[in-house]
C-alpha positions as CSV (number, residue, x, y, z in Angstrom):
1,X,35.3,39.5,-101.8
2,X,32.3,41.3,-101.0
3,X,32.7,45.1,-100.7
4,X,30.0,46.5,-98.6
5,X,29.4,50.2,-97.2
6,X,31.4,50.5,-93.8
7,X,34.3,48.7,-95.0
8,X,37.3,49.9,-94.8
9,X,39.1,50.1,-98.7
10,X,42.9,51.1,-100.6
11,X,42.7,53.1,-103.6
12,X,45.1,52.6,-106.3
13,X,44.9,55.4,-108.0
14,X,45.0,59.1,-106.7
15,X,42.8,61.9,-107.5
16,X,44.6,64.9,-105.3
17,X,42.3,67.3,-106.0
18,X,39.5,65.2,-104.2
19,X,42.0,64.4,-101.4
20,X,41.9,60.7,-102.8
21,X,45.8,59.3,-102.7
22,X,47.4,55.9,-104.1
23,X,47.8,53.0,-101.5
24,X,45.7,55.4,-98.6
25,X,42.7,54.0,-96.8
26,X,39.4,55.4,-97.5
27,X,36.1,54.1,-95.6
28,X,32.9,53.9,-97.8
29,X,30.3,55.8,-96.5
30,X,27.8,54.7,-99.4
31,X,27.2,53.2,-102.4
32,X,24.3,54.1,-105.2
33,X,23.3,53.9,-108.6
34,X,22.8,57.1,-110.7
35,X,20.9,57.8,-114.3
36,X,18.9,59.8,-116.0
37,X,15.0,58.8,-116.7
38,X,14.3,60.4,-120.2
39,X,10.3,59.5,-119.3
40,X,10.7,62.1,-116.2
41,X,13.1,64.4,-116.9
42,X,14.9,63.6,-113.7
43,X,18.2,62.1,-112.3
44,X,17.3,58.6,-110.6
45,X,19.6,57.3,-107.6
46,X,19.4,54.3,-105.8
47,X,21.3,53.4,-102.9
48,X,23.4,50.0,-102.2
49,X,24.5,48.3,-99.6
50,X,27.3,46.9,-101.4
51,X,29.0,46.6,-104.5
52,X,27.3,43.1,-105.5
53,X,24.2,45.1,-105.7
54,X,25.9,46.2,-108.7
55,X,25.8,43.3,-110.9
56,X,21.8,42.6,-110.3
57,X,21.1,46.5,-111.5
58,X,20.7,48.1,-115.1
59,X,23.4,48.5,-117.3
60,X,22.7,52.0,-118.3
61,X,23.1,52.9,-114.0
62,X,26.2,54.4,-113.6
63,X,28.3,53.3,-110.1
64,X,29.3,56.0,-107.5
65,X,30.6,55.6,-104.0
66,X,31.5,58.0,-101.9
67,X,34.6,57.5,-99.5
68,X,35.8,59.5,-96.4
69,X,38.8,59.5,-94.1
70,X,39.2,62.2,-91.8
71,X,43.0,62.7,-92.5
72,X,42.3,64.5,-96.0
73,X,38.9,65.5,-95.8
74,X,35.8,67.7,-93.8
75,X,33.6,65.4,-95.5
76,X,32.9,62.6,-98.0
77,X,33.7,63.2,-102.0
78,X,32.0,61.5,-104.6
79,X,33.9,59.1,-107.2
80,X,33.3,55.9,-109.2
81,X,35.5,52.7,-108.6
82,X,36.9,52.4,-111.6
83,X,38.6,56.5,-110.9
84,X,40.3,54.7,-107.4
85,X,41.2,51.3,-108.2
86,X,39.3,49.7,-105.5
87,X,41.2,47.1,-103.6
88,X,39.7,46.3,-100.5
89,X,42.3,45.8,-97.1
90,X,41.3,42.1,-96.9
91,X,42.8,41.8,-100.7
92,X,45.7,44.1,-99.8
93,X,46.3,41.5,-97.1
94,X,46.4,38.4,-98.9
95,X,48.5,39.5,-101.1
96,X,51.3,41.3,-98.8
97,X,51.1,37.8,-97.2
98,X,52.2,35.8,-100.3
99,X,54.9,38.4,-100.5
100,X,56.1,38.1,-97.1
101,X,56.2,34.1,-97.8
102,X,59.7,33.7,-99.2
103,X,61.0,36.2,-96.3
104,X,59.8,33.4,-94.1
105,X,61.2,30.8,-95.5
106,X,64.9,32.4,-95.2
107,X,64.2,33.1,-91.9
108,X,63.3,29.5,-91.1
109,X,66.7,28.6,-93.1
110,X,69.0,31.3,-90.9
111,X,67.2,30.1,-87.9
112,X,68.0,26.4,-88.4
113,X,71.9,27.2,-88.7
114,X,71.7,28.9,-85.2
């Protein structure tokens, strides 16, 4: 699943002091790469559009985000995905749907005795 700025995600993990709390709904308002250039003396960041983008980047970039939702916060904080446990809503989805599949299969059973 592709995970793209705009998209609505589920964190996993909570980080209160950021306002960032397990199984809540963040939108991500932007994606970039961030390093150091030793050559220049300066902090290099470079924006994504998704989190594929990832993948085709350098391995010394570190990932950040940053995720807003206007129930807990003014504006957007800063984190990585790995602090959040990104799970994006289509994922959540799929798999509260496998769940809900032996529910339905009762239902079909008490419905056929009716």
């Amino acid at each position: 699943t592709t995970i793209e700025v705009g998209d609505t995600i589920v964190c996993k993990r909570s980080i209160p002091n950021q306002g960032i709390y397990e199984n809540s709904s963040y939108e991500i308002t932007s994606f970039y790469t961030q390093y150091f250039d030793e050559e220049t003396q300066k902090i290099v960041k470079q924006p994504l559009n998704s989190l594929d983008e990832v993948a085709s980047s350098k391995s010394k970039d570190q990932v950040y985000m940053t995720l807003f939702s206007p129930q807990y916060h003014s504006e957007a904080v800063i984190v990585t995905p790995e602090e959040v446990g990104l799970v994006s809503i289509r994922d959540e989805l799929g798999s509260a749907a496998w769940l809900a599949v032996p529910g339905f299969f009762w239902v079909f059973v008490a419905a056929s005795f009716y």
